[in-house]
C-alpha positions in Angstrom: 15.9 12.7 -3.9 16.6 14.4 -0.6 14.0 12.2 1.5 14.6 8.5 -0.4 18.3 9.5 0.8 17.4 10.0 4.3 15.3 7.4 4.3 17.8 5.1 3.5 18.8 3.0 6.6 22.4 2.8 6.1 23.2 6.4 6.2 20.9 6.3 9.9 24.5 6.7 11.5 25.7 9.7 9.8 24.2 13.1 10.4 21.9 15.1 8.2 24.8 16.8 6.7 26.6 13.4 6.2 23.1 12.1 4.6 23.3 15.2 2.2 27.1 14.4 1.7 26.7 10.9 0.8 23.9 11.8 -1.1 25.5 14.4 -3.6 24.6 17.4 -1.9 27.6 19.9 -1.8 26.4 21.8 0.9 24.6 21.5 4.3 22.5 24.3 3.2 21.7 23.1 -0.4 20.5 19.4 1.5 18.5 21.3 4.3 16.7 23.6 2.1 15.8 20.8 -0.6 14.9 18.3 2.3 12.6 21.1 3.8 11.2 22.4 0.8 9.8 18.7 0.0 8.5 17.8 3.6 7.8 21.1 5.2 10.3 19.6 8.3 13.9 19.8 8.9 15.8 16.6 8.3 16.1 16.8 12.5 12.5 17.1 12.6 11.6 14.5 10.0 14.0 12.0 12.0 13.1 12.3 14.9 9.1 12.0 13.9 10.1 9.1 11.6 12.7 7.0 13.8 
């Protein structure tokens, strides 16, 4: 769930914590931790490889 949210171009203003956010997450930690467990990248990293 974590990356088909961050992929998601409207949230591409917002920052990873907003992504999580607007995604459900509760936490910044809760949305870093899933988003890293699935990619093996930060959602900084992932962004910034991917934009």
């Amino acid at each position: 769930m974590a990356i088909e949210c961050f992929k998601n171009l409207k949230y591409n203003n917002f920052s990873a914590e907003g992504v999580g956010y607007k995604c459900g997450y509760n936490t910044k930690a809760t949305f870093y931790n899933s988003f890293k467990k699935l990619t093996g990248e930060s959602p900084a990293e992932y962004r910034k490889k991917n934009s």
